[in-house]
PQR file of N, CA, C, O and H, with PARSE charges and radii, in Angstrom:
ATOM      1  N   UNK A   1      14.683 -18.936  16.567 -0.4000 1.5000
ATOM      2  CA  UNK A   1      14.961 -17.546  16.869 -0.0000 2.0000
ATOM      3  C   UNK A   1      14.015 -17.095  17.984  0.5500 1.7000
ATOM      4  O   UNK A   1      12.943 -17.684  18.122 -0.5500 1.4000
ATOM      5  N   UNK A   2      14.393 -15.964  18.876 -0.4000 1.5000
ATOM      6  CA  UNK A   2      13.818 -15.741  20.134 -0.0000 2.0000
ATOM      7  C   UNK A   2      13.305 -14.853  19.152  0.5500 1.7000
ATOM      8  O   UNK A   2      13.777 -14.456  18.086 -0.5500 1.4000
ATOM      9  H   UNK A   2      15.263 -15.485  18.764  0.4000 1.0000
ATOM     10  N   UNK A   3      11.618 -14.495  20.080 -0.4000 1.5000
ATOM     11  CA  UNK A   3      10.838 -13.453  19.480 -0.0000 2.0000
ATOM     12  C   UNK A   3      11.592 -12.262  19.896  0.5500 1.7000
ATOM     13  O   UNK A   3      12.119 -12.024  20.982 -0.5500 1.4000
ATOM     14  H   UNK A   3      11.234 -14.817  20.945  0.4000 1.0000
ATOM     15  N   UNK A   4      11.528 -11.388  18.554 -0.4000 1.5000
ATOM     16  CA  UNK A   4      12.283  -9.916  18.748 -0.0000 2.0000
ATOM     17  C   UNK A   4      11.633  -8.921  19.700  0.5500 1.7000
ATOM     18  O   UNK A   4      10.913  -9.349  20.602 -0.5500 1.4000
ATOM     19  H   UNK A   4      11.099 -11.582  17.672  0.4000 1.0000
ATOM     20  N   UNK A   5      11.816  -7.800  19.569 -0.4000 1.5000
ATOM     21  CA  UNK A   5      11.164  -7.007  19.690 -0.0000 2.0000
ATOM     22  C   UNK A   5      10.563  -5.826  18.669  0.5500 1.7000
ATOM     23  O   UNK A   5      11.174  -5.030  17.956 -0.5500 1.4000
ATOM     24  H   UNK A   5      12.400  -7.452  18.836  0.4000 1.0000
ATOM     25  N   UNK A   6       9.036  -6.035  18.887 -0.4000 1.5000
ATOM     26  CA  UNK A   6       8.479  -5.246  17.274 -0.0000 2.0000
ATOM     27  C   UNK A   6       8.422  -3.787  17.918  0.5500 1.7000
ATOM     28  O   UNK A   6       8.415  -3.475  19.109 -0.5500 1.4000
ATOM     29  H   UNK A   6       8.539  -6.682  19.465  0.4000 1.0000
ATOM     30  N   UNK A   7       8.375  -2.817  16.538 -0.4000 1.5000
ATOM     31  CA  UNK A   7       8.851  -1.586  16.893 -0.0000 2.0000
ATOM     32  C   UNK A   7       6.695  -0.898  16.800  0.5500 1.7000
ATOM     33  O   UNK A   7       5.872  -0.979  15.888 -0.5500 1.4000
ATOM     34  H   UNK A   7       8.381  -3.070  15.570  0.4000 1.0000
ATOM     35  N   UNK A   8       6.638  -0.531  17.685 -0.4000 1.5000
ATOM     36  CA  UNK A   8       5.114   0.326  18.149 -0.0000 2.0000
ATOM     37  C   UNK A   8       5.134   1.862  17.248  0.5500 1.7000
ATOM     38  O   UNK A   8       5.917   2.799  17.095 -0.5500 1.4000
ATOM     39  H   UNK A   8       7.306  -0.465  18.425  0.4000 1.0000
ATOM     40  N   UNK A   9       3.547   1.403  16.703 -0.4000 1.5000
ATOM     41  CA  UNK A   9       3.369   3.007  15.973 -0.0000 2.0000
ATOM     42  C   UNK A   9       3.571   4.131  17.172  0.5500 1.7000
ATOM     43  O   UNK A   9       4.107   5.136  16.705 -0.5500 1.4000
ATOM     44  H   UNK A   9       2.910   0.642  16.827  0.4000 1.0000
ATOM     45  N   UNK A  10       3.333   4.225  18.367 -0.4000 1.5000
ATOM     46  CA  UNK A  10       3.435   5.139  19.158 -0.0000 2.0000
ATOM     47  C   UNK A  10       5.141   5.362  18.893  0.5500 1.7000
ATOM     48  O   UNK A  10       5.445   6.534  18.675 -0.5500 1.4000
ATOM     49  H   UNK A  10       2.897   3.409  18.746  0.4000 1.0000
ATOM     50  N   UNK A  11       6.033   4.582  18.889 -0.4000 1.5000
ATOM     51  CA  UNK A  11       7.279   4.987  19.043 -0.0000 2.0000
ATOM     52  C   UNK A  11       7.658   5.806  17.407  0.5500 1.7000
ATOM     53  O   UNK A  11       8.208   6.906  17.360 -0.5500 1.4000
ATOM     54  H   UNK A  11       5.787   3.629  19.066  0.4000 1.0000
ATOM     55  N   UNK A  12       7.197   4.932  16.022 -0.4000 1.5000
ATOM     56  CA  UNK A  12       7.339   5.760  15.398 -0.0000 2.0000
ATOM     57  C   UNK A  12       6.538   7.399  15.136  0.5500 1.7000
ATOM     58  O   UNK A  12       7.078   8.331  14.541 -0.5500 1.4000
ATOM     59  H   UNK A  12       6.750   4.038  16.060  0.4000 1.0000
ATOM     60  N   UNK A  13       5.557   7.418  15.570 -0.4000 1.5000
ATOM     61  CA  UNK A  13       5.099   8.280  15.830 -0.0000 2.0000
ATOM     62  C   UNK A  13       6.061   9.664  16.315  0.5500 1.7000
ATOM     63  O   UNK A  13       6.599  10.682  15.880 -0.5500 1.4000
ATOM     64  H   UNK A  13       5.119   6.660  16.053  0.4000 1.0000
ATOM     65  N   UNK A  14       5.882   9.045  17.267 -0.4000 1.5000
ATOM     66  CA  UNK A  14       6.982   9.708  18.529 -0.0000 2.0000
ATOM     67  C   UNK A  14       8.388  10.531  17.823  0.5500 1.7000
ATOM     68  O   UNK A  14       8.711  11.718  17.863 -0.5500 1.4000
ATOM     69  H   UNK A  14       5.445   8.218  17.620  0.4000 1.0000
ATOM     70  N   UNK A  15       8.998   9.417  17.218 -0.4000 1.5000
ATOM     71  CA  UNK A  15       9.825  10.071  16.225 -0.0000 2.0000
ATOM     72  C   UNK A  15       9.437  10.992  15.370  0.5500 1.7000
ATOM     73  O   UNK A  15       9.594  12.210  15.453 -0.5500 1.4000
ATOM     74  H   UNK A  15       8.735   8.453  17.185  0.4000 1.0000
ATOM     75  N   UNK A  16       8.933  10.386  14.559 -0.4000 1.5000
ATOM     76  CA  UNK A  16       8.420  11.619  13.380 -0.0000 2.0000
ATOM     77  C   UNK A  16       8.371  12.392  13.975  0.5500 1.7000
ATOM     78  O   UNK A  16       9.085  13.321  13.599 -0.5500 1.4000
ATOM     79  H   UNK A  16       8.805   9.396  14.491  0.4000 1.0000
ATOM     80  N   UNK A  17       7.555  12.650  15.302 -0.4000 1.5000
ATOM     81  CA  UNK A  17       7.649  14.241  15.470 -0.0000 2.0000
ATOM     82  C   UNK A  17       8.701  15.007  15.874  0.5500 1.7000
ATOM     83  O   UNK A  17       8.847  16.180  15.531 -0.5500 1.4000
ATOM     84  H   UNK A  17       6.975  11.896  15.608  0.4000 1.0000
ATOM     85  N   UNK A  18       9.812  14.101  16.943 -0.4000 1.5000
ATOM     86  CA  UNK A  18      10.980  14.644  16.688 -0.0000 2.0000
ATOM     87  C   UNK A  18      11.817  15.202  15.882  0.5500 1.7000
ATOM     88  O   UNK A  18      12.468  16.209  16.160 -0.5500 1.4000
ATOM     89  H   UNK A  18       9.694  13.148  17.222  0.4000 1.0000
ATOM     90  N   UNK A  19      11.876  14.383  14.470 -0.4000 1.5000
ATOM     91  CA  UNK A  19      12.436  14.807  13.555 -0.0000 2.0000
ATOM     92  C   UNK A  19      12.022  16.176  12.799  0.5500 1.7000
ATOM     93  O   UNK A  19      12.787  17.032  12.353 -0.5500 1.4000
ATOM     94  H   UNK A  19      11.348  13.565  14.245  0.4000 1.0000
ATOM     95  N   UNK A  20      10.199  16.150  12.765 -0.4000 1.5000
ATOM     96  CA  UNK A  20       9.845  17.577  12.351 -0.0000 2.0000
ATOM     97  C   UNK A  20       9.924  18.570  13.020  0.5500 1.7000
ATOM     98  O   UNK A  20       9.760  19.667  12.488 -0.5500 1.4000
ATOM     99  H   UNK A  20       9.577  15.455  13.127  0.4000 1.0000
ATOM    100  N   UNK A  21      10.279  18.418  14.770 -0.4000 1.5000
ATOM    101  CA  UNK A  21      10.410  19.522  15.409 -0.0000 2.0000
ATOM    102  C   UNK A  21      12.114  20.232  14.946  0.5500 1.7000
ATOM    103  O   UNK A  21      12.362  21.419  14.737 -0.5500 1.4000
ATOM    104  H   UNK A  21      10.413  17.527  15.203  0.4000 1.0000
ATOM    105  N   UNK A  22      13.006  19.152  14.895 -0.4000 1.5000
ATOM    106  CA  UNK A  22      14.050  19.995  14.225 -0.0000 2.0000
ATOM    107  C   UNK A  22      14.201  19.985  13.162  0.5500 1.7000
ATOM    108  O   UNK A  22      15.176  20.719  12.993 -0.5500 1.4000
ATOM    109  H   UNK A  22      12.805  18.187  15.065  0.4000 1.0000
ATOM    110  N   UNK A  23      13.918  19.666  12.334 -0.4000 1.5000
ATOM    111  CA  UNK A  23      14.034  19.995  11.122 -0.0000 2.0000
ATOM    112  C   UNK A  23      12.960  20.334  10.234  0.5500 1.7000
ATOM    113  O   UNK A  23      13.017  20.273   9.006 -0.5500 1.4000
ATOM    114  H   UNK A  23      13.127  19.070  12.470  0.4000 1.0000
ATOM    115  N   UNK A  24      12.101  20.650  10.837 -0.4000 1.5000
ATOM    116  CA  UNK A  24      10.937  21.292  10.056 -0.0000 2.0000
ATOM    117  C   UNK A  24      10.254  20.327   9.230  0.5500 1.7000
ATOM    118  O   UNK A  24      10.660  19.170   9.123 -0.5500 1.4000
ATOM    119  H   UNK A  24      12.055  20.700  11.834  0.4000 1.0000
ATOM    120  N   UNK A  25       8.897  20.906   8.452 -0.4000 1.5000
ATOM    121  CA  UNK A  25       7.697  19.681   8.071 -0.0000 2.0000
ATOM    122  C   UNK A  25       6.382  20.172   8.393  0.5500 1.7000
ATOM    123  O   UNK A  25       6.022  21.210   8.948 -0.5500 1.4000
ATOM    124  H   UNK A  25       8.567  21.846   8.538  0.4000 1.0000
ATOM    125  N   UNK A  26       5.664  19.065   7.861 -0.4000 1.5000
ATOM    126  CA  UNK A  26       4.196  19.052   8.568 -0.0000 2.0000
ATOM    127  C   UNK A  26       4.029  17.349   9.411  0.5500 1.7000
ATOM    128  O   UNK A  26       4.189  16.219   8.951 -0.5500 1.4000
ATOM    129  H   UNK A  26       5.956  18.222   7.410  0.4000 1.0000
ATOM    130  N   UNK A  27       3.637  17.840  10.823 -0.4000 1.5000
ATOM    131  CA  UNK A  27       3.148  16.992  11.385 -0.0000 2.0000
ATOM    132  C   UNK A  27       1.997  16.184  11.105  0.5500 1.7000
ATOM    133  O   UNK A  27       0.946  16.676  10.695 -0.5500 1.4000
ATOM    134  H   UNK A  27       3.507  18.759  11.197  0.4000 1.0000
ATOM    135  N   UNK A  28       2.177  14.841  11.333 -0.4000 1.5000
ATOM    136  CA  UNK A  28       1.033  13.825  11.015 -0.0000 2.0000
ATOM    137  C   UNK A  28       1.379  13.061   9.972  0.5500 1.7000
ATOM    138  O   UNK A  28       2.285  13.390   9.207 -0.5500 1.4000
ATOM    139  H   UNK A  28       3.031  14.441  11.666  0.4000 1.0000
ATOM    140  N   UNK A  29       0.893  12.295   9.883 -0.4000 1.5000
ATOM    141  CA  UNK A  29       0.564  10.770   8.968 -0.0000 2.0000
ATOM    142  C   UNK A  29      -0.494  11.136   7.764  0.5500 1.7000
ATOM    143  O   UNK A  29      -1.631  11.599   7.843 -0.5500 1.4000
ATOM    144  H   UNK A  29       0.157  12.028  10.504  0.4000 1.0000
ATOM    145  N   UNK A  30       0.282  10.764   6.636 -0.4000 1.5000
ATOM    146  CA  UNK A  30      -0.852  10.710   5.538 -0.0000 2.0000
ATOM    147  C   UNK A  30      -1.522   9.419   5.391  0.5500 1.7000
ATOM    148  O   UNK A  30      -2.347   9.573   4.491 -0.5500 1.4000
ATOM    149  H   UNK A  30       1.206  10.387   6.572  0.4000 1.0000
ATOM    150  N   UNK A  31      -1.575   8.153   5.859 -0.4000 1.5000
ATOM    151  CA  UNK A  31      -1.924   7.005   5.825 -0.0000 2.0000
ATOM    152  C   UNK A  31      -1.770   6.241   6.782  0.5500 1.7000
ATOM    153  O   UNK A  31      -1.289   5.108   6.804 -0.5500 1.4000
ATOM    154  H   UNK A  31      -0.905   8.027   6.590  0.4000 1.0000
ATOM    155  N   UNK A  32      -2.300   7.041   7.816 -0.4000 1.5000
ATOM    156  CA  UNK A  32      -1.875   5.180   9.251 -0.0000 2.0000
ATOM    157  C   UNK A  32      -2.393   3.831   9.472  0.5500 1.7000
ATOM    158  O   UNK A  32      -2.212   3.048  10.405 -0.5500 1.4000
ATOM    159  H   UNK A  32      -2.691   7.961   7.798  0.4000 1.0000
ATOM    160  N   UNK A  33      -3.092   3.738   8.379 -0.4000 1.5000
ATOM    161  CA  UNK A  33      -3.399   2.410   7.857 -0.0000 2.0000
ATOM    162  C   UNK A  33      -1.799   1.282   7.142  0.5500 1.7000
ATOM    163  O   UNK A  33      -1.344   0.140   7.202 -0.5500 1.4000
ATOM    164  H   UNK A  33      -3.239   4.373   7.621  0.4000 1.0000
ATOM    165  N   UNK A  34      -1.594   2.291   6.679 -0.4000 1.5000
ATOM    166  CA  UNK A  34      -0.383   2.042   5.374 -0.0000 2.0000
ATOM    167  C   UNK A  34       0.218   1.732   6.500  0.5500 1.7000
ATOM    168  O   UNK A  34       0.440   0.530   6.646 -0.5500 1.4000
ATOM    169  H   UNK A  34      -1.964   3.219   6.630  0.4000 1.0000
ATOM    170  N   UNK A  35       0.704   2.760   7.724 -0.4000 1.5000
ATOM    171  CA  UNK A  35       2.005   2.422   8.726 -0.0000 2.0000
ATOM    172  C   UNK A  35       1.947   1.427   9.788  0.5500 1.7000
ATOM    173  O   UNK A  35       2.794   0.705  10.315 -0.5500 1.4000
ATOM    174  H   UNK A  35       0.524   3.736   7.606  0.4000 1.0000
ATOM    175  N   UNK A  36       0.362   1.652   9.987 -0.4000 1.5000
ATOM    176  CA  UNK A  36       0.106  -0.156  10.643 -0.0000 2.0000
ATOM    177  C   UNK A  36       0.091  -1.351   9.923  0.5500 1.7000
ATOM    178  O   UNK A  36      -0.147  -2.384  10.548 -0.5500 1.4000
ATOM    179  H   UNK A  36      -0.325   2.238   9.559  0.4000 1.0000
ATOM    180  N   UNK A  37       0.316  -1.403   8.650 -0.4000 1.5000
ATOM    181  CA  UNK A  37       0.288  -2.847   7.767 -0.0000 2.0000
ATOM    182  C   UNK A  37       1.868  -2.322   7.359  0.5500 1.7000
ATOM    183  O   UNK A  37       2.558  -3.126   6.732 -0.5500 1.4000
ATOM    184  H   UNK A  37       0.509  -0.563   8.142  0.4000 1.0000
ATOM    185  N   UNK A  38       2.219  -1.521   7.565 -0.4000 1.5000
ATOM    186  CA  UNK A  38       4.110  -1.787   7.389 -0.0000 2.0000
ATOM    187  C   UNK A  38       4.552  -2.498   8.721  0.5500 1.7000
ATOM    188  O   UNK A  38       5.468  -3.318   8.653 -0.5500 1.4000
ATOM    189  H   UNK A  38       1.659  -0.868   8.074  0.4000 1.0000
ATOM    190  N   UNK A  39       4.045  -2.270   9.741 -0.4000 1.5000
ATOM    191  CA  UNK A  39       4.708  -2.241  11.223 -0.0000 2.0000
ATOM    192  C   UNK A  39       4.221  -3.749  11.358  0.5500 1.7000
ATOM    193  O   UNK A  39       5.017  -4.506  11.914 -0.5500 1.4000
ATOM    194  H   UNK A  39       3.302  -1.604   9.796  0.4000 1.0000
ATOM    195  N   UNK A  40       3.031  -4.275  10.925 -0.4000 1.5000
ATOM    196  CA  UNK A  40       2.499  -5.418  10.940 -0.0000 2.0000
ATOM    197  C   UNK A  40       3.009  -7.027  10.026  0.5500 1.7000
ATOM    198  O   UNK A  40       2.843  -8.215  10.303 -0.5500 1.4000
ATOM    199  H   UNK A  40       2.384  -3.661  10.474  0.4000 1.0000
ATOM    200  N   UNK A  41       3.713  -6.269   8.794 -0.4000 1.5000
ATOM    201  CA  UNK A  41       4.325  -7.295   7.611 -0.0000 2.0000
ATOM    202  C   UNK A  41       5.460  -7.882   8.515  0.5500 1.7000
ATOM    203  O   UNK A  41       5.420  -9.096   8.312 -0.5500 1.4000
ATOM    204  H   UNK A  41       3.848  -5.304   8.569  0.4000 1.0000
ATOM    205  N   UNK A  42       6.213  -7.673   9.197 -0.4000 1.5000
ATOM    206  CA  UNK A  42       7.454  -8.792   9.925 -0.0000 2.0000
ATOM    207  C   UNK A  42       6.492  -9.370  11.222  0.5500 1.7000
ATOM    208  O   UNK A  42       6.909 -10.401  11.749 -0.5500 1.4000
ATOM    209  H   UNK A  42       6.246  -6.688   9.362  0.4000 1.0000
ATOM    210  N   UNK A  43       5.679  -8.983  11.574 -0.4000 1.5000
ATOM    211  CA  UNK A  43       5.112 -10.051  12.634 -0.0000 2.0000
ATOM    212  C   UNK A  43       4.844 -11.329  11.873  0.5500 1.7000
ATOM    213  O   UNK A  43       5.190 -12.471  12.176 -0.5500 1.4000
ATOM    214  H   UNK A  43       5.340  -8.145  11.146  0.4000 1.0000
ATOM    215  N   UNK A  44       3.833 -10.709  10.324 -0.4000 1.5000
ATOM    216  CA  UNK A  44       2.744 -11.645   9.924 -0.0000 2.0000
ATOM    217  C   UNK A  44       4.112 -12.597   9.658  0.5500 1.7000
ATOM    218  O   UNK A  44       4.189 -13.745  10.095 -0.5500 1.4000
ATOM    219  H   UNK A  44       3.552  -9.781  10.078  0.4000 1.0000
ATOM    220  N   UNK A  45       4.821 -12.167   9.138 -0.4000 1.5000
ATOM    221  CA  UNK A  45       6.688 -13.149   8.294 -0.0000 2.0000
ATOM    222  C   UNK A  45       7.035 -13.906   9.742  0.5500 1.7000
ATOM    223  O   UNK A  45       7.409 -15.077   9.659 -0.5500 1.4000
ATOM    224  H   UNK A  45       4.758 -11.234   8.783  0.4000 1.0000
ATOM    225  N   UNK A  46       6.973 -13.543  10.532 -0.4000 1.5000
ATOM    226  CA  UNK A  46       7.802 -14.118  11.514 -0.0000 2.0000
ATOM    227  C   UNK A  46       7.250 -15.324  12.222  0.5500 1.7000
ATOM    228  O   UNK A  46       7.886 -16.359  12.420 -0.5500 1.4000
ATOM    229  H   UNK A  46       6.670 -12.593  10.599  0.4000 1.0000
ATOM    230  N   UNK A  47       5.409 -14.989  12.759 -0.4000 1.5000
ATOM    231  CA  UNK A  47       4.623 -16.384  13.537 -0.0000 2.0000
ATOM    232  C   UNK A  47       4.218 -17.161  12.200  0.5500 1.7000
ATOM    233  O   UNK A  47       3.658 -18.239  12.400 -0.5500 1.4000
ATOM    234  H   UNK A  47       4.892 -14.148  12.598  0.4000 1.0000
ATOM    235  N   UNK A  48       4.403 -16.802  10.927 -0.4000 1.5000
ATOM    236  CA  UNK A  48       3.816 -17.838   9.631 -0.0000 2.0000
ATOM    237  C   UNK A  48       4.939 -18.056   8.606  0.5500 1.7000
ATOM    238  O   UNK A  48       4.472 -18.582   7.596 -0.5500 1.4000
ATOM    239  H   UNK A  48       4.858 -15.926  10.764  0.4000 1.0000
ATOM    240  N   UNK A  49       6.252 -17.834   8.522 -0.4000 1.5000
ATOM    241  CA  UNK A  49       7.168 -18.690   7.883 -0.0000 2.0000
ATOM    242  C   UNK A  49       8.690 -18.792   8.557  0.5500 1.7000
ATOM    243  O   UNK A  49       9.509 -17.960   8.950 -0.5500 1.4000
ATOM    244  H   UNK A  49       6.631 -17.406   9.343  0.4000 1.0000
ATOM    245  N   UNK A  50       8.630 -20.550   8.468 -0.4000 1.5000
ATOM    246  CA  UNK A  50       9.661 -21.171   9.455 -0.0000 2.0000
ATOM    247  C   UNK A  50      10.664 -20.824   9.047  0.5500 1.7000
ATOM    248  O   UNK A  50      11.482 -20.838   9.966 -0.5500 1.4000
ATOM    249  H   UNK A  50       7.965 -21.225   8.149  0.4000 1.0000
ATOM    250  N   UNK A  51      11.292 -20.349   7.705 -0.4000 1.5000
ATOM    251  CA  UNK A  51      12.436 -19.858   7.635 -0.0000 2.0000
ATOM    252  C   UNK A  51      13.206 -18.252   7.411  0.5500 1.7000
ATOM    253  O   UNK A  51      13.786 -17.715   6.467 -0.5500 1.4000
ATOM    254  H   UNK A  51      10.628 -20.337   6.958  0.4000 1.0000
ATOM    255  N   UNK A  52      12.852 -17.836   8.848 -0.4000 1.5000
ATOM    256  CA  UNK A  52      13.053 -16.202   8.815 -0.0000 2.0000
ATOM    257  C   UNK A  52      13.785 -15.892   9.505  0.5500 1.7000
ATOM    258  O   UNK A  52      13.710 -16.385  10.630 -0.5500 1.4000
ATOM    259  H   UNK A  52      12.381 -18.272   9.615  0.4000 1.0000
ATOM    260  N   UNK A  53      14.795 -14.993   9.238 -0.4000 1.5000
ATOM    261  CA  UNK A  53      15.915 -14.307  10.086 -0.0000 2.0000
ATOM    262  C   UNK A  53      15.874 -12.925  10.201  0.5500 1.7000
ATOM    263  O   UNK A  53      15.497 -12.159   9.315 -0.5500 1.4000
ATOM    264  H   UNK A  53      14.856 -14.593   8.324  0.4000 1.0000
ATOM    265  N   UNK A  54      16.199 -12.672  11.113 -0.4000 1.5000
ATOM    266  CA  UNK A  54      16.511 -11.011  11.828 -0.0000 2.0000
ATOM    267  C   UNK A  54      16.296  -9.754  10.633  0.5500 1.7000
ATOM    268  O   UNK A  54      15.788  -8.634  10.671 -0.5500 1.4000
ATOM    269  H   UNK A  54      16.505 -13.295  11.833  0.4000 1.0000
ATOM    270  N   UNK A  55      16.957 -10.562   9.582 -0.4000 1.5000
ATOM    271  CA  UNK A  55      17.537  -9.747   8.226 -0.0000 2.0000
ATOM    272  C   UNK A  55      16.441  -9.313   7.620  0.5500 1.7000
ATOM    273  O   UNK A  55      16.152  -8.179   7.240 -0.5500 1.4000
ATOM    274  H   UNK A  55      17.370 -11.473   9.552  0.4000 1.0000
ATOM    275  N   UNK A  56      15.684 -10.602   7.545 -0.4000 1.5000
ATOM    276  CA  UNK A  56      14.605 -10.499   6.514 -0.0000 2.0000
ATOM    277  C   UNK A  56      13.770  -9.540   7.485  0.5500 1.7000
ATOM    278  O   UNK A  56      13.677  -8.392   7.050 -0.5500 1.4000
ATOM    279  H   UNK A  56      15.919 -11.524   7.854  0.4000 1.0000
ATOM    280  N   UNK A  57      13.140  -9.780   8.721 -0.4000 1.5000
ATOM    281  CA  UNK A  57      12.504  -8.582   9.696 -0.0000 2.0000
ATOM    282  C   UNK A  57      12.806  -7.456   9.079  0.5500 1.7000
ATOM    283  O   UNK A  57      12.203  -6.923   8.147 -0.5500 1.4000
ATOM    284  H   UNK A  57      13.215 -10.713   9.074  0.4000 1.0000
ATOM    285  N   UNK A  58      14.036  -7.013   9.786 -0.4000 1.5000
ATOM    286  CA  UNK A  58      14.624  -5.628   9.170 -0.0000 2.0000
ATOM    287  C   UNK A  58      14.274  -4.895   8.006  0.5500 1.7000
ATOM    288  O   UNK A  58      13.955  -3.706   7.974 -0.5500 1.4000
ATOM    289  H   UNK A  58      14.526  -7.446  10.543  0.4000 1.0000
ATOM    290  N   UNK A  59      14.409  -6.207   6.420 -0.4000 1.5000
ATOM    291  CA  UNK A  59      14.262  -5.384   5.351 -0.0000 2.0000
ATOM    292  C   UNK A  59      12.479  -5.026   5.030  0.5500 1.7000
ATOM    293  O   UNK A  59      11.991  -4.159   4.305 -0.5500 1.4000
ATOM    294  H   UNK A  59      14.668  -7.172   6.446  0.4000 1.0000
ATOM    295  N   UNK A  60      11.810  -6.066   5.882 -0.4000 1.5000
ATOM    296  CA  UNK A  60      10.541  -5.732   5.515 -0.0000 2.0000
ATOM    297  C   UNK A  60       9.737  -4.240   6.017  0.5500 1.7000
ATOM    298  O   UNK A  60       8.902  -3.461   5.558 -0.5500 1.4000
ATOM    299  H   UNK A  60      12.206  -6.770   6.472  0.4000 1.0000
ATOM    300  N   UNK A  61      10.673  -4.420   7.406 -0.4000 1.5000
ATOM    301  CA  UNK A  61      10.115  -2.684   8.212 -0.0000 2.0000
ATOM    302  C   UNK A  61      10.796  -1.669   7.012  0.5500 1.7000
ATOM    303  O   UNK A  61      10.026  -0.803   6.597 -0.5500 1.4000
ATOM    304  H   UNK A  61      11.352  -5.053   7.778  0.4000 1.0000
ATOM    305  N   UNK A  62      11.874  -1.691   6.544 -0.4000 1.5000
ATOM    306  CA  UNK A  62      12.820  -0.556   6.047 -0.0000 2.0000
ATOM    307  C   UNK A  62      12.078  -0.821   4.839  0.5500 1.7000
ATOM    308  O   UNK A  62      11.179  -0.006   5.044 -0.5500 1.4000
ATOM    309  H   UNK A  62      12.500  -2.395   6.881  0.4000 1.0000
ATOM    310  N   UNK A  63      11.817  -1.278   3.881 -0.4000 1.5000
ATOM    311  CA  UNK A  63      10.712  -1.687   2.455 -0.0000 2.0000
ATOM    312  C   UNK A  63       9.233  -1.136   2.590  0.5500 1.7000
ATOM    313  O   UNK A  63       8.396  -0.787   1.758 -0.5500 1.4000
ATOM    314  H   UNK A  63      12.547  -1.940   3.714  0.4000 1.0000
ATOM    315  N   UNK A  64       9.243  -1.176   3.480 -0.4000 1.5000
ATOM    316  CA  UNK A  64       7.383  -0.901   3.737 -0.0000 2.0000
ATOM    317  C   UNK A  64       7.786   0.603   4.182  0.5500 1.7000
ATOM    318  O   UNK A  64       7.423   1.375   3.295 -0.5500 1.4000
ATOM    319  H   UNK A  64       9.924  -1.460   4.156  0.4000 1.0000
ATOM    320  N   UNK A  65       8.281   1.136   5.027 -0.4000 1.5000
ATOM    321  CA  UNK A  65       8.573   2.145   5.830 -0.0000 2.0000
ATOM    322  C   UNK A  65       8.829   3.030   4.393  0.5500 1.7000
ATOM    323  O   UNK A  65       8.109   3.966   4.046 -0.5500 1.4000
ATOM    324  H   UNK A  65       8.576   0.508   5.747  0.4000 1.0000
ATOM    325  N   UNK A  66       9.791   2.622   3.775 -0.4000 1.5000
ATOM    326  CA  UNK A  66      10.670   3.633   2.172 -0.0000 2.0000
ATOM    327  C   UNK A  66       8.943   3.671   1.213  0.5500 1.7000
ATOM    328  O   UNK A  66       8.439   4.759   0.932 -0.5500 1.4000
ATOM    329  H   UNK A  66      10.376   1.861   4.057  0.4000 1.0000
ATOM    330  N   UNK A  67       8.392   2.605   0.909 -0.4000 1.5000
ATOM    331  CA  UNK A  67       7.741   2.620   0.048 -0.0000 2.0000
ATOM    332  C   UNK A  67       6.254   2.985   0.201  0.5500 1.7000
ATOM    333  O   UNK A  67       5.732   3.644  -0.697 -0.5500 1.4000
ATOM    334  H   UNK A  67       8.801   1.721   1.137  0.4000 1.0000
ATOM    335  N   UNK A  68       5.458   2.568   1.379 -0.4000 1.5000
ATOM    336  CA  UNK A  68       4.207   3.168   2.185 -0.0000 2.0000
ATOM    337  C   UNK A  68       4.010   3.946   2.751  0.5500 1.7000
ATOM    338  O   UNK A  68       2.796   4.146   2.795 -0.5500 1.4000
ATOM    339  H   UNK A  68       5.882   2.032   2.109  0.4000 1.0000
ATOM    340  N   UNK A  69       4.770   4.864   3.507 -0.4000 1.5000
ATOM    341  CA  UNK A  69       4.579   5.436   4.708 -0.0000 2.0000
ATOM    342  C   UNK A  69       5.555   6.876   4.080  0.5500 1.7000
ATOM    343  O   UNK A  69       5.756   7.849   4.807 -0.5500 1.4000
ATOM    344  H   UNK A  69       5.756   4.701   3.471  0.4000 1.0000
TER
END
């Protein structure tokens, strides 16, 4: 598999605040530790086990993202 492209806390960032500008919230991160070791779990999966697909990437950002962050 060609290396993907990993998604940057600046970009989620970036979002979040989009989303709270329309639809209201409080801005900021309660844990950006938590959202850099979510954003970080499909790299560590991807350069250290030979059998990984796109899929598995995906569910680890969307798992960590639902459950940490």
């Amino acid at each position: 598999m060609i290396e993907p492209s990993w998604i940057d806390i600046d970009d989620v960032l970036e979002s979040h605040n989009e989303i709270i500008a329309r639809s209201g919230g409080s801005y900021g991160v309660l844990n950006l530790g938590a959202l850099e070791s979510t954003l970080n779990k499909p790299k560590n999966l991807y350069y250290y086990n030979d059998d990984i697909n796109l899929f598995d990437l995906a569910s680890s950002y969307a798992y960590g993202l639902a459950r940490a962050c």
